[in-house]
C-alpha positions as CSV (number, residue, x, y, z in Angstrom):
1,X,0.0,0.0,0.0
2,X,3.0,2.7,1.2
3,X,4.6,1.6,-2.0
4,X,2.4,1.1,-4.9
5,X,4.3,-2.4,-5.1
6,X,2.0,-5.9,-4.1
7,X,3.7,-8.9,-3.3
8,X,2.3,-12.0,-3.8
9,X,2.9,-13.4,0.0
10,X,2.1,-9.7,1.5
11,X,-1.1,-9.1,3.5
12,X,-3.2,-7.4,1.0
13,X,-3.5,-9.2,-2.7
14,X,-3.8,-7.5,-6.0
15,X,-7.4,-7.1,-7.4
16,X,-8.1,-8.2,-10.7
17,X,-11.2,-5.2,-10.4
18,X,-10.3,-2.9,-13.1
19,X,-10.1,0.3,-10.8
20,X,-7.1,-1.2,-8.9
21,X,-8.3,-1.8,-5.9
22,X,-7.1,-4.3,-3.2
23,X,-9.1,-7.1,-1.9
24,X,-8.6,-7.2,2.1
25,X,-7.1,-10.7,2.7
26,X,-8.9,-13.5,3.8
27,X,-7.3,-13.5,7.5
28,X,-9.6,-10.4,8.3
29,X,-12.6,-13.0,8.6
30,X,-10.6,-14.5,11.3
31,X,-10.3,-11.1,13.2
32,X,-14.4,-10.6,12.4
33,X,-15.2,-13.9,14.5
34,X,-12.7,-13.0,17.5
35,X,-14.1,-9.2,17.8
36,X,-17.8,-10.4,17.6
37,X,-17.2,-12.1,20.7
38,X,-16.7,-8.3,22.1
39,X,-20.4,-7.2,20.9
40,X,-23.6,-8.9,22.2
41,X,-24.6,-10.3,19.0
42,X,-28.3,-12.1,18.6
43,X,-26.8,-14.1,16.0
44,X,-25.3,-16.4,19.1
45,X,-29.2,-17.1,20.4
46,X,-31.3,-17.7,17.1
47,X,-31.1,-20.3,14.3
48,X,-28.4,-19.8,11.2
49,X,-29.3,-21.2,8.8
50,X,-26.5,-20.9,5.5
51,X,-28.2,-20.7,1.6
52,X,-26.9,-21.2,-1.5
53,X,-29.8,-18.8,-3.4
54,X,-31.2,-15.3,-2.6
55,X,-34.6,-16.8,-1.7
56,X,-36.6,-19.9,-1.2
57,X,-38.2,-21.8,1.6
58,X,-38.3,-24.7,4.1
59,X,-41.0,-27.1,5.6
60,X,-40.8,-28.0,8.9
61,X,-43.1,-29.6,11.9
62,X,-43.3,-27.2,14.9
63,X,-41.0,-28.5,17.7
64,X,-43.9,-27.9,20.3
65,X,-46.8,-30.0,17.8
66,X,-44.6,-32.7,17.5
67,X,-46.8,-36.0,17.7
68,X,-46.1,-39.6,18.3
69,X,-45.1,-42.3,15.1
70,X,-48.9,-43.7,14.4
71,X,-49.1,-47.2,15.9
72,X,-49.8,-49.2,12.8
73,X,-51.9,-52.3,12.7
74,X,-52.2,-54.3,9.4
75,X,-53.4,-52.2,6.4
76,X,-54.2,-49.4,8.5
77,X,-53.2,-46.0,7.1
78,X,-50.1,-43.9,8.8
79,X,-51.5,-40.2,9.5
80,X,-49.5,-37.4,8.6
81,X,-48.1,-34.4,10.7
82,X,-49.2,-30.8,10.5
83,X,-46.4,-29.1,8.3
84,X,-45.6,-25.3,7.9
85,X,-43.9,-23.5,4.7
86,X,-40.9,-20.1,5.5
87,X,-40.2,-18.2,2.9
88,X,-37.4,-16.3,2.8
89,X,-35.9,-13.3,0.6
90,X,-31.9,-12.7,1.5
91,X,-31.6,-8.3,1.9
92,X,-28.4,-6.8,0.7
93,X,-27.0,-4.7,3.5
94,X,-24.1,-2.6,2.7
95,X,-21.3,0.3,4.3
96,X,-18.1,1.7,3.5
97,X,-16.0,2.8,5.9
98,X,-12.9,5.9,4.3
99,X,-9.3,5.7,6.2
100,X,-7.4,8.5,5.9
101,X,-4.2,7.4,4.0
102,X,-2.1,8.7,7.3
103,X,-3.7,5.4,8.8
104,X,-1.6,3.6,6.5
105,X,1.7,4.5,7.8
106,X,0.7,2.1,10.6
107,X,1.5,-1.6,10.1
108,X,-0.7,-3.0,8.0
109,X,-2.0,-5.5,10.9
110,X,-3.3,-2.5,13.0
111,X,-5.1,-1.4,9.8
112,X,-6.9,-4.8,9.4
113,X,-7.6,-4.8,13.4
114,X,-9.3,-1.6,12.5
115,X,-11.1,-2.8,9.8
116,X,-12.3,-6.0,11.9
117,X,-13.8,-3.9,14.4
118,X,-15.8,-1.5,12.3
119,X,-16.9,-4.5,10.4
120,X,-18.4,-6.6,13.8
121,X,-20.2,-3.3,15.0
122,X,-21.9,-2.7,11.8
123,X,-22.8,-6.4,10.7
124,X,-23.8,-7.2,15.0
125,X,-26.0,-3.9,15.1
126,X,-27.5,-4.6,11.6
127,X,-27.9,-7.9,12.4
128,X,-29.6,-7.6,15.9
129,X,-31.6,-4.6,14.4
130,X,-33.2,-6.9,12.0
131,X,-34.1,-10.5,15.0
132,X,-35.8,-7.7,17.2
133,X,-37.9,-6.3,14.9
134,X,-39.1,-10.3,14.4
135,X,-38.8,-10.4,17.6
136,X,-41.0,-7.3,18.1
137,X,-43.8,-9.1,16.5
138,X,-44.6,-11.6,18.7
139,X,-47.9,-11.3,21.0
140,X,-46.8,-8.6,24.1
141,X,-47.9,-9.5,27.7
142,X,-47.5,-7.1,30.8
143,X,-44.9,-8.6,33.6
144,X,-44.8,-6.8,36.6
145,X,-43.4,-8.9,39.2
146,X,-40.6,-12.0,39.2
147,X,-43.7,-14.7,39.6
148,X,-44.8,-13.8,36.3
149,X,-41.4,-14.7,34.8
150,X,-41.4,-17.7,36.5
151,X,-44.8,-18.6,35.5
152,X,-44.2,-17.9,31.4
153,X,-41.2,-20.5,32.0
154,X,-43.1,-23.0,33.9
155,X,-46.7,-22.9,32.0
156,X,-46.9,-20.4,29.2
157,X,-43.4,-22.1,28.0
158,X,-44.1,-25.5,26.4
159,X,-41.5,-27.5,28.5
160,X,-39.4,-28.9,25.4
161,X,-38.2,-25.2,25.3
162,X,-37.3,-24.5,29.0
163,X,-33.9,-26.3,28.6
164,X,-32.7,-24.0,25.9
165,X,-34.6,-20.7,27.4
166,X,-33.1,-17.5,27.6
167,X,-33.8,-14.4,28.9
168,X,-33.2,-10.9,26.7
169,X,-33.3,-7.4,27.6
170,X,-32.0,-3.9,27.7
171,X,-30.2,-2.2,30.2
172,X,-33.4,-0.5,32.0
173,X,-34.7,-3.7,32.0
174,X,-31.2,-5.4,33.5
175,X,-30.7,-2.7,35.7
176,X,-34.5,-3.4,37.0
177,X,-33.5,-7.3,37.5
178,X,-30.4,-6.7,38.9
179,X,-31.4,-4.8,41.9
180,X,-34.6,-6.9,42.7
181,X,-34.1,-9.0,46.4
182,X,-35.6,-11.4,48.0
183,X,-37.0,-11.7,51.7
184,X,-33.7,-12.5,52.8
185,X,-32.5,-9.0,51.4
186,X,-30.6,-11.3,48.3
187,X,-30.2,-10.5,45.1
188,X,-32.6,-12.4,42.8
189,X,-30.3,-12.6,40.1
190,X,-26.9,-14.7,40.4
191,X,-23.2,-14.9,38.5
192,X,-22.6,-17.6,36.2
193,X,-19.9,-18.9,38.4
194,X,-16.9,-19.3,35.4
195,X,-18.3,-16.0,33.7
196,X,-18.8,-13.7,36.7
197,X,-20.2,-10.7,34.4
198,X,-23.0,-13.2,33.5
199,X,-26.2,-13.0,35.0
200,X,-28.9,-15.7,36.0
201,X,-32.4,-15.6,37.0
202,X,-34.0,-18.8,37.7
203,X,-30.8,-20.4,36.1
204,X,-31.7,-18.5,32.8
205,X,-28.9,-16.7,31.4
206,X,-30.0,-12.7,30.7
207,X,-28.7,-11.8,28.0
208,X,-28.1,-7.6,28.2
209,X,-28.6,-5.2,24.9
210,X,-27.8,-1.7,24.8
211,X,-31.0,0.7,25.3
212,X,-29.4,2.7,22.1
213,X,-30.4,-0.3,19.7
214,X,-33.2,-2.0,21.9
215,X,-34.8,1.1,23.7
216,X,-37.6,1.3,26.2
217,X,-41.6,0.7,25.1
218,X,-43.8,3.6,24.4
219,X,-45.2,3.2,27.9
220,X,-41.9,3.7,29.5
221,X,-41.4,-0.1,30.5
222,X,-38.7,-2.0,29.4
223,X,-38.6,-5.0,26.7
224,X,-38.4,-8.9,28.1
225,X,-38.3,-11.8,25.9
226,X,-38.6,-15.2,27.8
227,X,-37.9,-18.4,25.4
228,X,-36.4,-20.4,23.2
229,X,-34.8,-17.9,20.3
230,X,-33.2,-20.6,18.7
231,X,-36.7,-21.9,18.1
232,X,-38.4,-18.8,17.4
233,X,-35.9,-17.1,14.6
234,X,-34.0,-18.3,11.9
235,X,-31.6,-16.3,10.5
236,X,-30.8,-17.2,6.4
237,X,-27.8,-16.1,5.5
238,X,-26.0,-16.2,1.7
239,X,-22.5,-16.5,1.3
240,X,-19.4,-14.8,3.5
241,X,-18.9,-11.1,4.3
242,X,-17.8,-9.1,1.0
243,X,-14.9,-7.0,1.6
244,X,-13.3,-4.8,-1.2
245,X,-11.1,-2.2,-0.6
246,X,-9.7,0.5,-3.3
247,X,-7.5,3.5,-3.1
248,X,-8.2,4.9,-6.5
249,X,-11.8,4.1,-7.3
250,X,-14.8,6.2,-6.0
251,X,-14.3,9.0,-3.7
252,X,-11.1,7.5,-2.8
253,X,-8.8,9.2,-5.1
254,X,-10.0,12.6,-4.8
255,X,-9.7,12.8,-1.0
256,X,-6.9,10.2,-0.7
257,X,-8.3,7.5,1.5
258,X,-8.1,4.0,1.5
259,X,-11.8,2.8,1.3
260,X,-13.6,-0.7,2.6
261,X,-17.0,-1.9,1.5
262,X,-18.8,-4.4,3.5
263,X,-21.9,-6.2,1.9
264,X,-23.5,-8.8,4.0
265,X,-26.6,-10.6,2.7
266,X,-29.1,-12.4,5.3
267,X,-32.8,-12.5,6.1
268,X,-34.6,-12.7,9.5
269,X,-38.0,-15.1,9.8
270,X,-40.1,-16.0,13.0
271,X,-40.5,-19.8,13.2
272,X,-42.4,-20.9,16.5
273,X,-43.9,-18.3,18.0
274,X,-45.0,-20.1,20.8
């Protein structure tokens, strides 16, 4: 980059794009993946599914209907299960981040630890923008005391979805939790004892947003979602991040910086609602 001359072995390779851009190396993907782990990303909670097309669709049984095998007696008929169709259409979503060309004097590691960053903020806020707002969907039910948590796990809850339940909110809604006590002047929520900046209610992990991306009701209370998001989103994603980077195409050239797009392609369904 400093020179104008691209080795072979270097950390950037020479794009065969006819504006002469560079292609950020694979090894950034690496860096996306450890830095995600710094970001509360939804992705970690719901279903991933990859695709090989834009859009299509999938038939499945509802883990909660699930029935018994018919017990078959000679020439009786086998009944069939209740299916449901998803349909899903992958959106494009898409950012590009300018570095001033000064950056570059840095080693070209710092740069890509730059990159990796901006990349994981963008794709984990997108991403977790797009499961709420499924999320957001779902039938709304007033909780005002800790009972009525317990209750939605024990009885609204079918039981095959207590094992994998989790429980999401913001940080008025943590901060709410986390100051409860009981009787015994304890607090209701415990630390997961190997990750002590975990929290646990009811042995339920609470899984903490920031109120900037997952803000308050219209009422002033907080959002709660109690369940199984693994079973109730599936997220359909196409192919890997695409990263190009170019110092001459664009805007690039005219205000000399070093510019990264970032395209990511997924779509966000609701599955079991229950």
């Amino acid at each position: 980059i400093r020179t104008g001359v691209v080795n072979e072995a270097g950390p950037l390779k020479e794009s065969t794009d006819e504006n002469g851009g560079y292609l950020v190396p694979e090894d950034v993907q690496t860096k996306i993946n450890e830095y995600r782990r710094s970001f509360t990303s939804l992705r970690d909670y719901v279903d991933v599914r990859n695709v090989v097309v834009p859009s299509g669709s999938e038939v499945f049984e509802k883990t909660s209907q699930l029935t018994p095998l018919t017990k078959m007696t000679e020439i009786e008929e086998i009944k069939g299960s209740t299916f449901e169709k998803i349909s899903y259409a992958v959106k494009n979503f898409g950012g590009i981040l300018p570095v001033s060309r000064f950056l570059l004097q840095d080693t070209p590691e710092n740069l890509l630890a730059y990159l990796a960053k901006w990349f994981v903020k963008k794709q984990v806020v997108t991403e977790n923008k797009e499961i709420l707002a499924v999320l957001n969907s779902f039938e709304k039910k007033a909780i005002t005391k800790v009972d009525e948590i317990k209750t939605a796990m024990n009885v609204t809850l079918d039981p095959i979805f207590l094992e994998n339940t989790k429980i999401i909110t913001n940080q008025s809604g943590f901060n709410v939790l986390d100051t409860l006590k009981d009787k015994n002047n304890n607090y209701l929520l415990q630390p997961v004892v190997n990750e002590p900046t975990k929290r646990l209610l009811s042995g339920k992990e609470v899984v903490v947003l920031p109120d900037t991306h997952f803000p308050k009701e219209t009422d002033g209370s907080f959002p709660l979602y109690v369940g199984d998001v693994h079973e109730a989103v599936r997220l359909y994603t196409l192919n890997t991040l695409e990263i190009l980077s170019t110092d001459v195409g664009g805007k690039a050239f005219a205000r000399n910086s070093y510019d990264t797009r970032l395209i990511t392609r997924f779509d966000v369904k609701a599955v079991d609602k229950e």
